[in-house]
C-alpha positions, 0 to 999 in steps of 0.5 A, spaced: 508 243 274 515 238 275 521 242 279 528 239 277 531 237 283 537 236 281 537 244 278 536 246 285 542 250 288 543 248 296 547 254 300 554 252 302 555 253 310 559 252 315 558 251 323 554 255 327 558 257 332 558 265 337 554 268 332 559 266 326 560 261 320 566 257 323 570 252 318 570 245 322 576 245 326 579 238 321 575 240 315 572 235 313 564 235 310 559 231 309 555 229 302 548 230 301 544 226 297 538 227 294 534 221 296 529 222 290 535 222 285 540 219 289 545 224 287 550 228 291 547 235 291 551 239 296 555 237 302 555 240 310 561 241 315 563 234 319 564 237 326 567 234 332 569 234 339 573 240 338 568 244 335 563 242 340 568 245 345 568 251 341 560 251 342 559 250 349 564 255 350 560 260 346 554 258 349 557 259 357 559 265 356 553 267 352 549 265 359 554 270 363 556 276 359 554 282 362 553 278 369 547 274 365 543 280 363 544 279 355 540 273 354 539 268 361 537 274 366 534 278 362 527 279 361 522 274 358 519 279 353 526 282 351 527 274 348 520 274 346 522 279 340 527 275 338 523 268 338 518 273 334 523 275 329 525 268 327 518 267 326 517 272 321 524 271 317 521 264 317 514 266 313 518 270 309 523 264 306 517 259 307 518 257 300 526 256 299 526 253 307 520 247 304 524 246 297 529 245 301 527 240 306 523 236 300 530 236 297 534 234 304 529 229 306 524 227 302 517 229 304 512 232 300 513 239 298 506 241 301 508 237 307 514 241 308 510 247 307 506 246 312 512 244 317 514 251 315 508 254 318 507 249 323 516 251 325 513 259 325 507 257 329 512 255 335 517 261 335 510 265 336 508 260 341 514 260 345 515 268 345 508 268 349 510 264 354 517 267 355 512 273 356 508 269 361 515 267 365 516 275 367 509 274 370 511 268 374 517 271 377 517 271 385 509 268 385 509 267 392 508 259 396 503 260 401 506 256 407 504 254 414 509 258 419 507 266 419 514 267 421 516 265 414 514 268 407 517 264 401 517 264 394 519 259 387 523 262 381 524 259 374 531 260 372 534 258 365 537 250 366 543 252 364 546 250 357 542 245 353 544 239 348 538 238 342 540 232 338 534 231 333 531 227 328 532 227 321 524 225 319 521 232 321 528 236 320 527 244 322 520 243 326 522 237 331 529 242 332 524 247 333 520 243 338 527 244 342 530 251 341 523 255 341 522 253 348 530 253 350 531 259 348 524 262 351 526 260 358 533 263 356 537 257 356 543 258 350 543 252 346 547 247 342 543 244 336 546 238 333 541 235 327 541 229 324 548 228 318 542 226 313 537 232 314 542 238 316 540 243 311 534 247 313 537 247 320 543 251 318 539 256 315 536 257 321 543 259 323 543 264 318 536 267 320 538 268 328 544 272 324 539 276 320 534 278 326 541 279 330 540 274 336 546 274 341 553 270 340 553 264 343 545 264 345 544 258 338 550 255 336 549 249 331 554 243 330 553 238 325 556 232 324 556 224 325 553 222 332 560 218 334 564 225 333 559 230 335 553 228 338 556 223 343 561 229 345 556 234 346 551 228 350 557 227 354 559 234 355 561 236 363 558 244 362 553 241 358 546 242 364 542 238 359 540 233 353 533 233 350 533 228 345 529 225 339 530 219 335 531 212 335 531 207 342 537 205 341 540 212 341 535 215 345 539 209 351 546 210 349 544 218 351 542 216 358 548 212 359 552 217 358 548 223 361 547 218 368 555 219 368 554 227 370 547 225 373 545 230 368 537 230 366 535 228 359 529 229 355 528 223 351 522 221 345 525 215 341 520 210 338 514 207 337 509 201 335 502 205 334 496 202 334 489 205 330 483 200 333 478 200 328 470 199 330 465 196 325 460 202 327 464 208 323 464 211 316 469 205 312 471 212 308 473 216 314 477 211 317 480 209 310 484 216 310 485 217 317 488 210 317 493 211 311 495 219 314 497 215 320 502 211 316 503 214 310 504 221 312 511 223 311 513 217 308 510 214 314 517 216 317 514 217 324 516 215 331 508 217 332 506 212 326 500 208 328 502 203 323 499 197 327 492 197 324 486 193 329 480 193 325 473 189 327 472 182 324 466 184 321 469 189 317 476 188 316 473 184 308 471 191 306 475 195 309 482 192 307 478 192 299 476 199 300 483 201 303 487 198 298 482 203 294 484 209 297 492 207 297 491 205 289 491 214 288 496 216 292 502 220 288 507 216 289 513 222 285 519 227 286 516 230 293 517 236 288 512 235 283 505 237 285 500 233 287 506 229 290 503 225 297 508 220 298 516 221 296 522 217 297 524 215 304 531 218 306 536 214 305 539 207 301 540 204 308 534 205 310 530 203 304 535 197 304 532 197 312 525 197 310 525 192 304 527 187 308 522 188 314 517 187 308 522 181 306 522 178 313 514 178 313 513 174 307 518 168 310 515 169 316 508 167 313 505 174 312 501 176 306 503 183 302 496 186 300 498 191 297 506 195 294 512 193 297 516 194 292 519 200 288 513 204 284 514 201 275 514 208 273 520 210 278 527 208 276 531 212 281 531 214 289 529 211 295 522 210 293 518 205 296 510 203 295 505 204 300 505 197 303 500 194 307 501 187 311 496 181 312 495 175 316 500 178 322 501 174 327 503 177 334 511 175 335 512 177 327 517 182 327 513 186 323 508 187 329 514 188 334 518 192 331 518 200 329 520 199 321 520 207 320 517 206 312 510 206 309 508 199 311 502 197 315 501 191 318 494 188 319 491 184 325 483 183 327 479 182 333 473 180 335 471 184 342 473 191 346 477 187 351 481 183 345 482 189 341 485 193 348 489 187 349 492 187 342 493 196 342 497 195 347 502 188 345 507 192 345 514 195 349 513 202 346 507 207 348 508 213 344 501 214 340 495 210 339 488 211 336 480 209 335 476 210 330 469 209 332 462 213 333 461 211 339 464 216 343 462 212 350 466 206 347 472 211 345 473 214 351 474 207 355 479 206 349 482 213 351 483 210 359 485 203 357 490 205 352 498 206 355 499 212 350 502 218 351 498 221 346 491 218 343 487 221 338 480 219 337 477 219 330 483 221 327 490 220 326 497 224 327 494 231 328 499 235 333 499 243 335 504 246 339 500 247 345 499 240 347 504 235 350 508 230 346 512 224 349 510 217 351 511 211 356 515 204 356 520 204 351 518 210 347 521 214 353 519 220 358 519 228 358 514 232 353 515 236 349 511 242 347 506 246 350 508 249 358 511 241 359 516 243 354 518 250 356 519 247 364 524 241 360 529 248 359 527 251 367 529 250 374 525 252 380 528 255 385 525 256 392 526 263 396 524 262 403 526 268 407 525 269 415 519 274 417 520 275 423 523 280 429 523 275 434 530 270 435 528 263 433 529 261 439 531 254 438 538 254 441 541 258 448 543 265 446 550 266 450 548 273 452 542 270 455 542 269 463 543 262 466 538 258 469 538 259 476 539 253 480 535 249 484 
């Protein structure tokens, strides 16, 4: 059964500032548009540098109150309640928080259901660690003086700057606030302008399950007038940053000025290397759920495909195939696997990268245009991209749309060369029986993430981030918790003997000779 997307209410908020709902200082808001329909659905408030202001503020006071004991020195378990909290009221609204994010950003009802289970998963699983914390307090260092004991103490960095993306919009939020708030930081969330909706809805659950004032606080707005404010803030400790290269290096820039640590995890070039010994129809999916999913709007996405020559024929005919099935609709409707990308500058962005490929002498295999049956919004077929030559722009750069580009090799050392042509480094994966020959790809691949027989899975527990130009920092699993702690060395002096390196005045002089 179709949902009309244009009946759908959006709820009018406000920033999220202190625990409060506050009117941005100069009033202004910021349309939205429902990508599948291009129509203005609702509108989010335009903060700035003086609301930004406002919620460092927030956030500082929110670490010191009660002498730090409210929130940044209280116990690891006391803020666990709260993570778990968040998580329940999560579940609880999981339907209105996915019909929104399918309104907001395009992605496939069922895909944005599953980001709401995946958004609860992390709360839970950073309330376990901010349990864990309590044990690690004071765990003492083994060093080689007996006249010295010493220990390390992991304390909240301080107050923290999340800027994330619009692709994933609660749940890559989530992959920064849950672990910030876990180490007992207070944060300051700035999501994407395009895909704001479901983040201030999270400013309405911490309301609900009573978290401190100050401890979250969200600022939406452009990034020149409220995310550049807050990367540059002199009391803001850290950036944890996901999204483009280019943002990702104007950030850095700024933050180098106060020498302030950063997080960042931008693009990507993925390759999925494809051998002649796999099943044609296992690889088939795998190849289209590393591109296509989330509208192939991945910074993950291995949308540079390297198949074997011996099977590259049949298997681009049986690809092809599979892509012919894929529902192509309202991310509301059922059965829907594939919405439209999120804006009209980025659809403009995307058929031009399909555009370049065919004057650079690319052959377009499949899709590249807007689907007959679908008049309105940002919709773009499954694309798949041959005959790529390696200093094409389709093979270098990140397009950030439902496009494959298509390259084919003869031998391992040709296919391993061919996976790592490129300046980004954050994903990569291969497809192949041979488990031997899948390990050697796994060591040769430069990639900070590699998945073997499959593409795109990701849990909370594991690692997230990548090399080169894809950036440095992980989020997720223990490494994104430590993005948020500081250790602090204790060494105390043991011993009741003087340290005897200097003359005591009280000691008698050295009788002369």
């Amino acid at each position: 059964m179709a949902i009309s997307s244009s009946s759908s209410s959006i709820p009018s908020r406000q920033l999220f500032i202190n625990g409060e709902w506050r009117q941005p200082l100069h009033k202004k808001r910021i349309p939205i548009i429902n990508p599948s329909t291009e129509q203005v659905i609702g509108d989010i408030p335009a903060g700035t540098a003086e609301d930004v202001q406002l919620a460092v503020d927030a956030a500082r006071k929110a670490l010191s109150r009660n002498k730090g004991k409210d929130w940044s020195k209280a116990t690891g378990a006391f803020r666990a309640k709260y993570l778990r909290a968040i998580a329940a009221k999560v579940l609880e609204r999981k339907t209105e928080l996915a019909r929104l994010e399918a309104l907001d950003c395009g992605k496939p009802l069922d895909e944005a259901a599953w980001d709401m289970d995946d958004v609860a998963g992390c709360f839970e699983y950073y309330a376990d660690l901010a349990e864990g914390l309590d044990a690690k307090q004071k765990v003492s260092v083994k060093v080689p003086m007996e006249t010295f004991k010493s220990h390390v103490r992991k304390e909240p960095i301080g107050v923290v700057g999340l800027i994330t993306p619009w692709n994933y919009p609660l749940l890559m939020a989530i992959w920064k606030v849950a672990p910030a708030l876990a180490a007992g930081c207070a944060a300051i969330l700035k999501p994407s302008e395009l895909t704001s909706i479901t983040c201030l809805e999270l400013g309405d659950i911490c309301r609900e399950v009573g978290l401190p004032p100050g401890v979250l606080n969200i600022v939406t707005g452009l990034g020149p007038e409220a995310g550049a404010p807050l990367a540059s803030h002199p009391h803001v400790d850290k950036i944890s940053f996901t999204g483009s290269t280019a943002t990702g290096s104007r950030i850095m820039s700024a933050a180098s000025q106060l020498v302030k640590p950063v997080t960042l995890e931008l693009g990507g070039k993925s390759p999925i290397v494809i051998f002649e010994d796999t099943d044609l129809d296992k690889a088939a999916e795998w190849t289209m759920f590393g591109c296509f999913w989330t509208n192939g709007q991945m910074c993950s996405a291995t949308s540079r495909l390297i198949v074997h020559e011996k099977i590259a024929a049949k298997f681009l005919q049986k690809l092809v195939e599979w892509v012919k099935k894929v529902k192509v609709s309202d991310p509301l409707e059922e059965g829907c696997r594939l919405g439209p990308v999120v804006s009209g500058g980025q659809y403009e962005k995307i058929m031009n990268f399909i555009s370049v490929a065919k004057s650079e002498g690319a052959t377009i295999l499949c899709g590249g245009r807007r689907p007959e049956h679908l008049k309105r919004g940002f919709f773009i077929e499954p694309t798949i991209i041959t005959n790529v030559d390696t200093s094409m722009q389709i093979w270098r750069e990140e397009v950030f749309g439902p496009v494959l580009c298509v390259k084919t090799f003869k031998t391992e050392e040709e296919a391993i060369e061919l996976a790592n042509d490129t300046e980004y480094g954050l994903a990569a994966a291969v497809i192949s029986d041979d488990l031997e020959r899948c390990e050697r790809m796994t060591q040769a691949f430069q990639a900070g993430i590699v998945w073997v027989n499959c593409s795109q899975p990701c849990f909370c527990q594991l690692p997230w981030g990548g090399i080169k130009r894809s950036g440095f920092g992980r989020d997720l699993g223990e490494w994104g918790l430590e993005n948020f702690l500081s250790a602090k060395q204790v060494t105390q002096y043991i011993s009741n003997d003087p340290w005897g390196w200097y003359q005591s005045p009280s000691a008698k002089p050295l009788s002369k000779l």
